[in-house]
C-alpha beads as a LAMMPS data file, in Angstrom:
LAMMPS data file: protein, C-alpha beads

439 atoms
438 bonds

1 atom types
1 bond types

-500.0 500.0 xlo xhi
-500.0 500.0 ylo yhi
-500.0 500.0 zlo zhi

Masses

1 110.0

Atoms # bond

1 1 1 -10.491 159.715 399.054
2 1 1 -7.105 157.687 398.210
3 1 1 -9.438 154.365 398.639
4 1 1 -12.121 155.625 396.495
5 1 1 -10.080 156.442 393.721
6 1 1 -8.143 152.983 394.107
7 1 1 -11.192 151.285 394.025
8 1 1 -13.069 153.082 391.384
9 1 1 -10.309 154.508 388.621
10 1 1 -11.517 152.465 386.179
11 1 1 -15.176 153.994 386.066
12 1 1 -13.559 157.659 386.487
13 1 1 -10.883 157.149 383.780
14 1 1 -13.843 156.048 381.282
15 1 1 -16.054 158.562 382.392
16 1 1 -13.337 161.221 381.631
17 1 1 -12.679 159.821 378.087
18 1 1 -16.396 159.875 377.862
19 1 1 -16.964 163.546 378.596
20 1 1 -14.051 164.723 376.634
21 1 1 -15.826 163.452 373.572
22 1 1 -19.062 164.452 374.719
23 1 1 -17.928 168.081 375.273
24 1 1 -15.782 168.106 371.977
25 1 1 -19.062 166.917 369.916
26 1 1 -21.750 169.713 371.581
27 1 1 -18.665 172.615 370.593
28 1 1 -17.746 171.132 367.284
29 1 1 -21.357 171.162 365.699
30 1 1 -22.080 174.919 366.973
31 1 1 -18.905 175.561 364.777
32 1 1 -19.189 173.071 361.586
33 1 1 -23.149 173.947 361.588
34 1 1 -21.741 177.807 360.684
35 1 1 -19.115 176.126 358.414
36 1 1 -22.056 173.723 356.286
37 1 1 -24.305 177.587 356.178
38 1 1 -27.004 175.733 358.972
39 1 1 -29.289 178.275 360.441
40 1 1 -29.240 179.629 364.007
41 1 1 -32.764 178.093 364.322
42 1 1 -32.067 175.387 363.263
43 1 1 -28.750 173.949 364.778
44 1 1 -31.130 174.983 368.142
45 1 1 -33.314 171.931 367.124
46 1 1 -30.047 169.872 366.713
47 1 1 -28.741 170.679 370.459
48 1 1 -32.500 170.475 371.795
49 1 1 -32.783 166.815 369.984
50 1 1 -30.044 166.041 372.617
51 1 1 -31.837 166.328 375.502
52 1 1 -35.043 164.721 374.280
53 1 1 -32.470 161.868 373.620
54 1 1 -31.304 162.016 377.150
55 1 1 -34.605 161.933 378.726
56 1 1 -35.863 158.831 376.687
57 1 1 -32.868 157.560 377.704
58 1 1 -33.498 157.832 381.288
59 1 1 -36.761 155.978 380.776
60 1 1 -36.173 153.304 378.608
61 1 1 -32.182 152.018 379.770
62 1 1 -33.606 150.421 383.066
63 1 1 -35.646 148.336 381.081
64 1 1 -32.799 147.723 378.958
65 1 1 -30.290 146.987 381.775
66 1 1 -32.887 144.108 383.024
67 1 1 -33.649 142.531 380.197
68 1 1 -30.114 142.065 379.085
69 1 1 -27.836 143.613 381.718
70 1 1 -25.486 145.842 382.442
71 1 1 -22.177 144.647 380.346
72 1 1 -23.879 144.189 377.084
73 1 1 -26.015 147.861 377.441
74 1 1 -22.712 149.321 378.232
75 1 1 -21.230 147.907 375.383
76 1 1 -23.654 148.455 372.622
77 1 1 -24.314 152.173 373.416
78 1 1 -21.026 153.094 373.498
79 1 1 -20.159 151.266 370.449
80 1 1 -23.506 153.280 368.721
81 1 1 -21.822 156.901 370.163
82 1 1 -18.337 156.128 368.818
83 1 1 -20.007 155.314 365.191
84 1 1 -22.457 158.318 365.317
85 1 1 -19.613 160.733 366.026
86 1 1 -17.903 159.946 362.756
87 1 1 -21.326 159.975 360.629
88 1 1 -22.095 163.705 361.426
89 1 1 -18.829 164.641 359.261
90 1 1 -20.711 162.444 356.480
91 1 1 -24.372 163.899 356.582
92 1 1 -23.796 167.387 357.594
93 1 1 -27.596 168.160 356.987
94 1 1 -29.392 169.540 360.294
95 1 1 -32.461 166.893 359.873
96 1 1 -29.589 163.910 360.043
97 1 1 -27.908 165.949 363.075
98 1 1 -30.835 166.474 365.276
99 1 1 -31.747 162.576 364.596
100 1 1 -28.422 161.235 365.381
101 1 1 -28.390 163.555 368.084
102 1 1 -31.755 162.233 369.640
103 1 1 -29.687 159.076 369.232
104 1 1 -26.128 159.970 370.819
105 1 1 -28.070 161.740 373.767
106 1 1 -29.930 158.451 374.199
107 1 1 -26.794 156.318 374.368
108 1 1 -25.244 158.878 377.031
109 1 1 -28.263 158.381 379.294
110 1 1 -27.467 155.082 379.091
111 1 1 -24.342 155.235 379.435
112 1 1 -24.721 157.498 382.225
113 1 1 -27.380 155.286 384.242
114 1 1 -25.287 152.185 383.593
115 1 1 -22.119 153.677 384.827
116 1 1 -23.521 156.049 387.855
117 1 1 -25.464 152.644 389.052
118 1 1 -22.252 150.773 388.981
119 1 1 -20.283 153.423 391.023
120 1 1 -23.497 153.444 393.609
121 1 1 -22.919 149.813 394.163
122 1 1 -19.472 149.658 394.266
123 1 1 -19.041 152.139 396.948
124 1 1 -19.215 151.524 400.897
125 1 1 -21.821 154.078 402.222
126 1 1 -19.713 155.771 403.951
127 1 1 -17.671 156.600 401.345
128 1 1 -20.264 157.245 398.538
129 1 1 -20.175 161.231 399.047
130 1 1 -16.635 161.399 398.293
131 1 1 -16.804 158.918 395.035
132 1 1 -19.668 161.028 394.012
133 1 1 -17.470 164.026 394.222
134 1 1 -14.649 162.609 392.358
135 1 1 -17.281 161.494 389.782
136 1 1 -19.181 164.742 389.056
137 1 1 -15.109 166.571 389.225
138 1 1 -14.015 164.515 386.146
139 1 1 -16.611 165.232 384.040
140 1 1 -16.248 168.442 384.268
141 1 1 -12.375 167.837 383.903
142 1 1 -13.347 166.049 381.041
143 1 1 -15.408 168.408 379.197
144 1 1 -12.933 171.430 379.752
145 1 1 -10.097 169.017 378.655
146 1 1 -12.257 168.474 375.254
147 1 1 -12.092 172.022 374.830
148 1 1 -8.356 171.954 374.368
149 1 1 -8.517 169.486 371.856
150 1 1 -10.883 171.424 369.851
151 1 1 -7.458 173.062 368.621
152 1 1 -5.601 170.949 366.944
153 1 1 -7.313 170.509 363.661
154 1 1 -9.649 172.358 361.076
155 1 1 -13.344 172.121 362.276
156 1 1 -14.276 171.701 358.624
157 1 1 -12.434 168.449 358.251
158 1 1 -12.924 165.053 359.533
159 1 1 -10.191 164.589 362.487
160 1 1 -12.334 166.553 365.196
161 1 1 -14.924 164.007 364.575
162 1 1 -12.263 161.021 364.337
163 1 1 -11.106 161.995 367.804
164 1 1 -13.718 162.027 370.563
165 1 1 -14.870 158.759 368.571
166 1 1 -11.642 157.283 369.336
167 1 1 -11.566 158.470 372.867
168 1 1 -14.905 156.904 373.785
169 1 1 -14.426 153.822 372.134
170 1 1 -11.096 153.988 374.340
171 1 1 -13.213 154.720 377.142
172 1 1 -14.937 151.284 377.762
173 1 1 -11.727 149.831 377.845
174 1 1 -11.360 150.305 381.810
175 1 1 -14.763 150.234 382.501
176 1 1 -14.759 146.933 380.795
177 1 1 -12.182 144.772 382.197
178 1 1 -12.448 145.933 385.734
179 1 1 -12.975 143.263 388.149
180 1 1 -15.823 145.148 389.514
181 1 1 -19.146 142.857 389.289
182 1 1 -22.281 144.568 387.586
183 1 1 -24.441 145.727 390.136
184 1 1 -28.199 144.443 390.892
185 1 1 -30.640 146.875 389.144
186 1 1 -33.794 147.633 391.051
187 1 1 -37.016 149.283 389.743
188 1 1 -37.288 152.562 390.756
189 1 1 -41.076 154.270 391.068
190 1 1 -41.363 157.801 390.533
191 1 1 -43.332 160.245 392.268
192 1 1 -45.851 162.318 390.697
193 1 1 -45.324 165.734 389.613
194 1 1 -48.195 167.212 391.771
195 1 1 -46.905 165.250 395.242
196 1 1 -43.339 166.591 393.919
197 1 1 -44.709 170.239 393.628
198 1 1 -46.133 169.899 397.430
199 1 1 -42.996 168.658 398.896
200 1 1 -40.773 171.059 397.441
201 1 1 -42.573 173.743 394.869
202 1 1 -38.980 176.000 394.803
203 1 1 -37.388 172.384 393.819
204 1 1 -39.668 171.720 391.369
205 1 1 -39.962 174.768 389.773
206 1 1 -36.305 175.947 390.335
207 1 1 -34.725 172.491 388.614
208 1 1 -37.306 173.069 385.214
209 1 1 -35.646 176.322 384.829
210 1 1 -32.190 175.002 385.790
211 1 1 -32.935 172.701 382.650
212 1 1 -33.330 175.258 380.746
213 1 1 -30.152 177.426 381.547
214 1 1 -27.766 174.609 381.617
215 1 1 -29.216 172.995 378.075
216 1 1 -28.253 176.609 376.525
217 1 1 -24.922 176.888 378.358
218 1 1 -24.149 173.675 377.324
219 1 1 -25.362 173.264 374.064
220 1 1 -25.754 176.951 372.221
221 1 1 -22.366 178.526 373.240
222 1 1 -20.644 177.780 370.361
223 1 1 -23.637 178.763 367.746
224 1 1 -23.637 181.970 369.812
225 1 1 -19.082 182.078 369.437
226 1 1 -19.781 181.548 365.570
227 1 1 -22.547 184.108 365.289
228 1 1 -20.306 187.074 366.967
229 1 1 -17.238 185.635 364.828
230 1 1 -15.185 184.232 367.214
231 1 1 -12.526 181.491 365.961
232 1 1 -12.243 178.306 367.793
233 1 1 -9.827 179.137 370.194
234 1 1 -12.311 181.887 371.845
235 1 1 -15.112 179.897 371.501
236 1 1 -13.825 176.846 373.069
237 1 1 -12.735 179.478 376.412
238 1 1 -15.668 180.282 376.271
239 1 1 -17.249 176.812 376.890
240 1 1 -14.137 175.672 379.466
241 1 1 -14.864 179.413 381.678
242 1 1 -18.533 178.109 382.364
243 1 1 -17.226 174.365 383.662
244 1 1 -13.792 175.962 384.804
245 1 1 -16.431 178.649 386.200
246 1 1 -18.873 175.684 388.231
247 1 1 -15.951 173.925 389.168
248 1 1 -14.474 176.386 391.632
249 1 1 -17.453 177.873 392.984
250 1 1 -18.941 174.153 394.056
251 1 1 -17.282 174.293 397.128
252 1 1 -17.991 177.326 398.473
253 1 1 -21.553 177.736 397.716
254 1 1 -22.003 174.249 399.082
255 1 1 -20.285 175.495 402.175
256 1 1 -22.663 178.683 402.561
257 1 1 -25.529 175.977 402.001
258 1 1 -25.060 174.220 405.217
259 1 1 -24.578 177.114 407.464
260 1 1 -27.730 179.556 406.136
261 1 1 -31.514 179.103 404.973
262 1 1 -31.127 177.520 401.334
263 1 1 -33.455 179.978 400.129
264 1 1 -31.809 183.117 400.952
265 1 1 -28.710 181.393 399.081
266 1 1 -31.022 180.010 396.061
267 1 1 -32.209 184.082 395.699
268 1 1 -28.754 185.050 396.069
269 1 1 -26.781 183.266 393.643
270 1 1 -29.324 183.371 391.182
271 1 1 -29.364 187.350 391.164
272 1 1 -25.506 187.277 390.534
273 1 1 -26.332 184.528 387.408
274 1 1 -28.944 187.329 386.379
275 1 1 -27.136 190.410 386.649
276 1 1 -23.733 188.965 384.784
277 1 1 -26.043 187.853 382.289
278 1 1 -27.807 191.088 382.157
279 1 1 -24.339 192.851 381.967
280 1 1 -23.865 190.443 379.033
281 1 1 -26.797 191.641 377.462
282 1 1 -26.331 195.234 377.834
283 1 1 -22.811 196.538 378.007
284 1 1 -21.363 194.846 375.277
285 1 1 -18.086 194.007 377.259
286 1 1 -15.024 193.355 375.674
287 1 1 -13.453 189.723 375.033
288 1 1 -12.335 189.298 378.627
289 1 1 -14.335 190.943 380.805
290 1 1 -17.056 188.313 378.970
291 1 1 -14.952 185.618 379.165
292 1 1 -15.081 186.551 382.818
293 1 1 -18.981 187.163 382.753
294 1 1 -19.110 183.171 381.256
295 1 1 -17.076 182.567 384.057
296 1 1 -19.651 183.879 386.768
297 1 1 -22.808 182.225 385.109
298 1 1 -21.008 178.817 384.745
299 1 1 -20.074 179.435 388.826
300 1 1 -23.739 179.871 389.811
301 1 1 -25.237 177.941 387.523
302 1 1 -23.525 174.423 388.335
303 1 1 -23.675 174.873 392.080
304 1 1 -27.416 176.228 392.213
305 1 1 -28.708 172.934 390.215
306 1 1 -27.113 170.870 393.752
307 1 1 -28.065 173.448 395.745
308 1 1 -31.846 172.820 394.772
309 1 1 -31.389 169.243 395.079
310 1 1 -30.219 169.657 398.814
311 1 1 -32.820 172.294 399.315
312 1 1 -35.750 169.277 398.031
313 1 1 -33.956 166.929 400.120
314 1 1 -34.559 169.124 403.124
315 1 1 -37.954 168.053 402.709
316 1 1 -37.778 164.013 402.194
317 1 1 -37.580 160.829 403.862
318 1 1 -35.402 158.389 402.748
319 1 1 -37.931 156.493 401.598
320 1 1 -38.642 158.499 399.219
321 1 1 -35.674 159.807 397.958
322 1 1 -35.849 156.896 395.174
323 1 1 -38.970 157.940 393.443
324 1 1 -38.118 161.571 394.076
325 1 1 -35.138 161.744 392.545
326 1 1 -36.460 159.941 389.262
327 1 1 -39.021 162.698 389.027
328 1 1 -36.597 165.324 389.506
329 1 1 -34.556 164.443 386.856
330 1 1 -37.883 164.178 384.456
331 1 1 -38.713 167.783 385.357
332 1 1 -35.026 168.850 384.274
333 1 1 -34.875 166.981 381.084
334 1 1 -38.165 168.217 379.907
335 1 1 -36.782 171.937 381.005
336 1 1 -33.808 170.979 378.932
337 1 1 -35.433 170.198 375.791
338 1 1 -36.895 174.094 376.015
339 1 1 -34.120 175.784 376.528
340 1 1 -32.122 175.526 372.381
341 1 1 -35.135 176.377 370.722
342 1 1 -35.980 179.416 372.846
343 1 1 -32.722 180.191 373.326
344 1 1 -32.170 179.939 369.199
345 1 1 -35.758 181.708 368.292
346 1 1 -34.224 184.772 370.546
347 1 1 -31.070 184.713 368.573
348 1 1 -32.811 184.911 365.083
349 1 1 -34.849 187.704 366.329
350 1 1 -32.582 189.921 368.651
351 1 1 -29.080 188.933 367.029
352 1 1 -26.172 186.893 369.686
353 1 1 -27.540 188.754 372.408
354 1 1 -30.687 186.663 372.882
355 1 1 -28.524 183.949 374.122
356 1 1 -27.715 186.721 377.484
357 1 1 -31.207 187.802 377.569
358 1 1 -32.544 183.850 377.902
359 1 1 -30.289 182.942 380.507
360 1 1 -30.673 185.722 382.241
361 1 1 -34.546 185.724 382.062
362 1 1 -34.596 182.297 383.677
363 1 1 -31.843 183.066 385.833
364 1 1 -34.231 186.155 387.169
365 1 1 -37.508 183.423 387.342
366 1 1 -35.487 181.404 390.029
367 1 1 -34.648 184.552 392.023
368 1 1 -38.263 185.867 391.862
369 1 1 -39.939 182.501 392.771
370 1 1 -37.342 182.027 395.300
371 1 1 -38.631 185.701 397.213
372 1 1 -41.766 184.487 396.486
373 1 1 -41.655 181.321 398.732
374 1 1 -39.194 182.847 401.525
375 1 1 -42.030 185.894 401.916
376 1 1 -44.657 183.287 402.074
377 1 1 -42.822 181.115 404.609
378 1 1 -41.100 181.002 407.540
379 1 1 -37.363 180.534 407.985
380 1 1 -35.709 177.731 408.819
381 1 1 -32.343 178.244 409.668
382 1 1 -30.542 175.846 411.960
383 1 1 -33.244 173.079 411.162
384 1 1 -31.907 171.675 408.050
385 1 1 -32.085 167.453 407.365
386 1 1 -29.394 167.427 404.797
387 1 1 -26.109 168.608 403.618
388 1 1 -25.329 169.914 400.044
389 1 1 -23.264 167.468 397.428
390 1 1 -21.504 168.056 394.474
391 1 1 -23.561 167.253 391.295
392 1 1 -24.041 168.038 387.548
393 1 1 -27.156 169.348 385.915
394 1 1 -26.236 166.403 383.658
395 1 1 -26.428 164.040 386.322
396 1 1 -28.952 160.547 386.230
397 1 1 -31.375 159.669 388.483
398 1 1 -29.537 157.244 389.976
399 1 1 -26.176 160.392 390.431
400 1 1 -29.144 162.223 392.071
401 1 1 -30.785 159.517 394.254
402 1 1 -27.046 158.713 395.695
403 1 1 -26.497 162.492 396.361
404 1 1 -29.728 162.711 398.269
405 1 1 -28.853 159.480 400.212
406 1 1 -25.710 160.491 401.423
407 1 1 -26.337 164.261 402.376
408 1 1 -29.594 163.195 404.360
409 1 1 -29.840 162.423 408.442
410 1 1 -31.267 158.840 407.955
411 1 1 -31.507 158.448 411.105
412 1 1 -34.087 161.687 411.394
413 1 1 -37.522 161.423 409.866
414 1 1 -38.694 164.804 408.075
415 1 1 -40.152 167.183 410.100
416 1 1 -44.091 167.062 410.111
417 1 1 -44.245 170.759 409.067
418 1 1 -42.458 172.669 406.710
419 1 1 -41.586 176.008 405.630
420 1 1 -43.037 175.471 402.337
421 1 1 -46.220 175.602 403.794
422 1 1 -47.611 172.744 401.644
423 1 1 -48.677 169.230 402.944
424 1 1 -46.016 167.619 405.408
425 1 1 -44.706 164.125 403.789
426 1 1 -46.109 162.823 407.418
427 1 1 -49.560 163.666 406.842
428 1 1 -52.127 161.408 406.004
429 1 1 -52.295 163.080 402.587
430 1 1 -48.908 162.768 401.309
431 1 1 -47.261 160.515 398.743
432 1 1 -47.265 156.974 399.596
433 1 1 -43.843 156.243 400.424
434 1 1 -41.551 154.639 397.700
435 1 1 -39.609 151.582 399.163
436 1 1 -35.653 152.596 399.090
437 1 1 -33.560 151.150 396.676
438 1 1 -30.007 149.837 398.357
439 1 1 -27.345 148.364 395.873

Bonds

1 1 1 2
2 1 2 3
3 1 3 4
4 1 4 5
5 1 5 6
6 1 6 7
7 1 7 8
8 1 8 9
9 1 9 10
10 1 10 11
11 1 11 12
12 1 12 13
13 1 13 14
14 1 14 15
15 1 15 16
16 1 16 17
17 1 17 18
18 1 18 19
19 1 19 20
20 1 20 21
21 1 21 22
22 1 22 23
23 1 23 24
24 1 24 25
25 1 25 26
26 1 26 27
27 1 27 28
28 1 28 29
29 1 29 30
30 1 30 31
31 1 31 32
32 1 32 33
33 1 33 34
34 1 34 35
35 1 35 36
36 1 36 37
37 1 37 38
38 1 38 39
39 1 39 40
40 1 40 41
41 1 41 42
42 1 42 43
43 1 43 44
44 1 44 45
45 1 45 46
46 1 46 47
47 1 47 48
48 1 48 49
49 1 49 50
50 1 50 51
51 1 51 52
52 1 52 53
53 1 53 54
54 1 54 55
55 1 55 56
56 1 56 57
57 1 57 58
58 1 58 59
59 1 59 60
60 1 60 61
61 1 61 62
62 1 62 63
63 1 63 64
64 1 64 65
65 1 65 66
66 1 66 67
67 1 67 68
68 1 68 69
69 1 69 70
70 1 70 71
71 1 71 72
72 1 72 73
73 1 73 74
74 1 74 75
75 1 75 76
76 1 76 77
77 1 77 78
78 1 78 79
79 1 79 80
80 1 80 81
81 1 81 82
82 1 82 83
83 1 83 84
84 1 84 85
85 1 85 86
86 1 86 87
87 1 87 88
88 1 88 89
89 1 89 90
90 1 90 91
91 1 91 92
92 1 92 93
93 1 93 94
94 1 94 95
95 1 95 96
96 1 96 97
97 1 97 98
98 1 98 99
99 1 99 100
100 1 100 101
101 1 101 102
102 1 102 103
103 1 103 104
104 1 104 105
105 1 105 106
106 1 106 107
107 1 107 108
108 1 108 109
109 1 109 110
110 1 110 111
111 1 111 112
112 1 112 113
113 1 113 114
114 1 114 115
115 1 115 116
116 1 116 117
117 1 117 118
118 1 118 119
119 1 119 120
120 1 120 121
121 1 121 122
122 1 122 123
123 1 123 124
124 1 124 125
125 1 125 126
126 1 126 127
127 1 127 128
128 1 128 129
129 1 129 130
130 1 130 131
131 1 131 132
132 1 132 133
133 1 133 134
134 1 134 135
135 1 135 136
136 1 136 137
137 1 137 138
138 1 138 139
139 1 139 140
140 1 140 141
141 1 141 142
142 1 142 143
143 1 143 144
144 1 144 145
145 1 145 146
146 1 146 147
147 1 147 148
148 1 148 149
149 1 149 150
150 1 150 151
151 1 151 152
152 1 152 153
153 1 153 154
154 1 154 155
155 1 155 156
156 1 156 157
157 1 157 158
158 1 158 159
159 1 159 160
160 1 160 161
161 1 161 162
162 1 162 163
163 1 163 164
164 1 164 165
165 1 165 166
166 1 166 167
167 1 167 168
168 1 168 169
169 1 169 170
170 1 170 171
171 1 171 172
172 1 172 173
173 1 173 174
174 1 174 175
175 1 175 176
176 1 176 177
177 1 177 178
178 1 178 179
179 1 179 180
180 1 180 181
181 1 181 182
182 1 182 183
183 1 183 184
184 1 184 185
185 1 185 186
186 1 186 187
187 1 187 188
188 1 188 189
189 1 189 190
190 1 190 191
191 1 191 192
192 1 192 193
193 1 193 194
194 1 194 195
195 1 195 196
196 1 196 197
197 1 197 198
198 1 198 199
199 1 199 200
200 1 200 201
201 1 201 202
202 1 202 203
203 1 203 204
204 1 204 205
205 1 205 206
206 1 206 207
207 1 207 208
208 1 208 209
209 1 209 210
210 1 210 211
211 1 211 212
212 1 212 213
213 1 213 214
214 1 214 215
215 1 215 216
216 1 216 217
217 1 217 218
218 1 218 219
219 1 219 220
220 1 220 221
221 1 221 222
222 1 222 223
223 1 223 224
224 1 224 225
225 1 225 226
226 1 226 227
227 1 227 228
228 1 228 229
229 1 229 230
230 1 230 231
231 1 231 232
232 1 232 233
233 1 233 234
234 1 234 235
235 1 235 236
236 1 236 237
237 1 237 238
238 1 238 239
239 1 239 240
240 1 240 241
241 1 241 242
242 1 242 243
243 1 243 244
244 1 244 245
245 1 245 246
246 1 246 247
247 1 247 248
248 1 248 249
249 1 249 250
250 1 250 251
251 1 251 252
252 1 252 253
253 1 253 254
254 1 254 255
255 1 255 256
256 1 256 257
257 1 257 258
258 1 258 259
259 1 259 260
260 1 260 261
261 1 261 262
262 1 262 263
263 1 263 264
264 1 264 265
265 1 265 266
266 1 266 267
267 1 267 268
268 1 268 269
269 1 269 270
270 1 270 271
271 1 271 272
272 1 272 273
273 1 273 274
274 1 274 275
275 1 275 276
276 1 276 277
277 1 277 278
278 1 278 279
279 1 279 280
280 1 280 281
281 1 281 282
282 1 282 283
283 1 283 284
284 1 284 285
285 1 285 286
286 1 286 287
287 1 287 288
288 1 288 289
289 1 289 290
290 1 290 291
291 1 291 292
292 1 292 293
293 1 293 294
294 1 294 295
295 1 295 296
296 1 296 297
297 1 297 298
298 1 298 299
299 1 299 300
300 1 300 301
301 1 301 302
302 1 302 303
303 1 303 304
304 1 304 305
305 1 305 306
306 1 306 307
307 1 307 308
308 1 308 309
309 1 309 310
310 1 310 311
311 1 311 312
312 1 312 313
313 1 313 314
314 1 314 315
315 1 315 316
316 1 316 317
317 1 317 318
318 1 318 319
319 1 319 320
320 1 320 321
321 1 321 322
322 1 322 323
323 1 323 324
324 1 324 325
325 1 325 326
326 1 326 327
327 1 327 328
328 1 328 329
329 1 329 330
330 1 330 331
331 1 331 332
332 1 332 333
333 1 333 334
334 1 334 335
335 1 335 336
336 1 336 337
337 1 337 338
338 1 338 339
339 1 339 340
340 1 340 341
341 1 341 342
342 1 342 343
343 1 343 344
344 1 344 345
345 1 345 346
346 1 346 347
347 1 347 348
348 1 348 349
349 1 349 350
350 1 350 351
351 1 351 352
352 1 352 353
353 1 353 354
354 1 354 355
355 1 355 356
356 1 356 357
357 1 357 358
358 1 358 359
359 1 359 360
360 1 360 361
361 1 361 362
362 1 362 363
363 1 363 364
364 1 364 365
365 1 365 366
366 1 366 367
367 1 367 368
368 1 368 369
369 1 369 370
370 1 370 371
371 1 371 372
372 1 372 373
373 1 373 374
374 1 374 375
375 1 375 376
376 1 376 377
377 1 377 378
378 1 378 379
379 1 379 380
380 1 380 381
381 1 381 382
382 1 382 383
383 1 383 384
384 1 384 385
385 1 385 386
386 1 386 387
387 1 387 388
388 1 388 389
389 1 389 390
390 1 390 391
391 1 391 392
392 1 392 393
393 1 393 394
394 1 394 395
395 1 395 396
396 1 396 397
397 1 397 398
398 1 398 399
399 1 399 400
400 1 400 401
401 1 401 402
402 1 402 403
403 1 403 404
404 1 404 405
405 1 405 406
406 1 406 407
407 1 407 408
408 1 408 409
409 1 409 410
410 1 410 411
411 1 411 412
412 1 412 413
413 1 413 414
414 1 414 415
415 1 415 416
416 1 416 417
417 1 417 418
418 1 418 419
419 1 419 420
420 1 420 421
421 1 421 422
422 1 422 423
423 1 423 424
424 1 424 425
425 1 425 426
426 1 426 427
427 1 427 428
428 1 428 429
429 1 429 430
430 1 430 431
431 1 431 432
432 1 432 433
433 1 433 434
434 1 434 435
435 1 435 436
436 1 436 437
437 1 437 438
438 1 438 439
């Protein structure tokens, strides 16, 4: 770990800067859209523009990246982000958020890809599971670290915007004068949908819902912490339990994932996610026992978005992990763009509380489909192809792709029949396979 971290501080210092003023911008516009009278509805359409910013993002940077490479994208979208934190303080009109926030969730992606792509070629094999880890720990570092800064000014002046613009213009700085040399960037195919669904169906379906449920923890906390009155200080707990919450519980759920059938531990954590969230929903608990409750869902919620990756790796071959990964990621940034409006609509119509009830509800779809595909197949304990890796819902493909490559058995072709009961990836009627991209 001591050589990964000598080798890639640079990238991990920026991408810490970067997700402190990421996290400090999703919390501060829950808050200053209560502050300029913005409806619940409304500032859902802001967070959702996000994530439709993200996923265009993801398909338009590699083409970017090629055409004028890796140094300048870098540089341009991070300059954009630092400029388009400060203008939300000037146009605080929900129309001019949500666009600047398709924007800013564009330039992440990019930012993202560019940076994750750079860390995948800069690392031995070998030692790519462990700068993967360190990666995916500092953002979250970095996003519960933004919460603490959310303290020390008035939301309804300009400094909370002046900061995280500061820290991410700061944040290129490293990334920027490391000796490292921009990677080669490969085009990646993507699987389809329907060959996705027959590999993996619980993947498939268990990552769009995962879209969902991390798109309203991330993004409609803080409209919920202003709807129940909270001040900032509560609210921005609230947001640093769920992280605080995914960081802990990582390593043991990813420990229970290599020793037991993936599915039994999908259904599992996702009835704890449920029934916090139902508690939530129905108790009323007081200030800590929900701070505790945020706690819970951010520790099952983090951990079961790898866990389903691992669990879809279980059926690939490396070959395909490429393509597979790409399509993965589509199918949890469209879930993602879902989840603020629903999540908002139920707010407007059953008060806070909706925000328990949505998470909960898709919380309760991954348990149920889960049961659903461990009564219809067979176990298969003991049998497994790959290990489970730490990595965020907000992850890129190319996070994802490296996280599938180093927790699979390369040297061990899939198994010609799986539990899922679907078509094998051997037979005659699977995917083609995608050729695998190596840095």
């Amino acid at each position: 770990m001591l050589t990964v971290l000598r080798t890639t501080w640079p990238l991990l210092l920026g991408i810490m800067l970067l997700m402190v003023g990421n996290g400090m911008q999703g919390t501060l516009l829950g808050i200053r859209g209560a502050i300029e009278q913005i409806g619940t509805y409304q500032m859902s359409i802001v967070m959702s523009a996000y994530f439709a910013g993200f996923l265009l993002g993801s398909q338009l940077t590699p083409l970017m990246i090629r055409r004028v490479g890796h140094v300048r994208v870098f540089a341009a979208l991070g300059s954009l982000i630092s400029a388009l934190l400060i203008l939300y303080a000037a146009y605080p009109n929900w129309i001019a958020w949500a666009l600047m926030r398709v924007l800013i969730g564009f330039c992440f992606s990019g930012v993202y890809i560019t940076a994750e792509s750079w860390l995948n070629a800069s690392t031995a094999n070998e030692q790519r599971g462990q700068a993967l880890s360190a990666y995916m720990i500092v953002q979250m570092v970095g996003i519960i670290s933004g919460q603490a800064l959310m303290n020390v000014a008035d939301p309804a002046g300009y400094l909370l915007f002046v900061i995280p613009s500061v820290l991410v213009s700061l944040a290129f700085t490293p990334i920027l004068l490391s000796a490292s040399p921009a990677p080669a960037f490969a085009e990646v195919r993507r699987l389809t949908l329907r060959d996705l669904y027959k590999i993996s169906p619980l993947g498939v379906v268990g990552i769009f819902l995962m879209g969902g449920t991390f798109a309203a923890l991330f993004s409609m906390v803080s409209v919920w912490g202003t709807q129940v009155g909270l001040s900032v200080t509560q609210i921005s707990m609230f947001v640093a339990a769920i992280y605080f919450g995914g960081l802990v519980a990582q390593y043991p759920i990813g420990w229970a994932s290599d020793r037991m059938d993936r599915r039994q531990l999908i259904l599992q954590v996702a009835v704890v996610g449920a029934f916090a969230m139902l508690a939530a929903f129905l108790l009323a608990p007081g200030f800590w026992t929900l701070l505790a409750l945020f706690a819970v869902i951010g520790g099952v919620a983090n951990p079961l978005y790898a866990l389903l990756l691992a669990y879809t790796n279980d059926y690939l071959e490396a070959s395909d992990m490429a393509a597979a990964s790409a399509g993965l990621l589509f199918v949890n940034g469209v879930g993602a763009i879902t989840g603020p409006p629903v999540t908002g609509w139920l707010m407007e119509s059953l008060g806070p509380e909706g925000f328990f009830l949505y998470v909960g509800l898709l919380m309760a779809g991954i348990a149920l489909y889960a049961l659903w595909r461990i009564v219809r197949a067979p176990d298969r304990q003991g049998e497994f192809t790959s290990a489970y890796a730490v990595v965020s819902p907000g992850a890129t493909a190319f996070a994802v792709e490296a996280v599938l490559e180093a927790g699979t058995d390369s040297e061990e072709p899939a198994s010609e029949s799986t539990p899922e009961g679907e078509a094998a990836p051997l037979d005659e009627h699977a995917p083609p396979k995608m050729p695998q991209r190596h840095p």
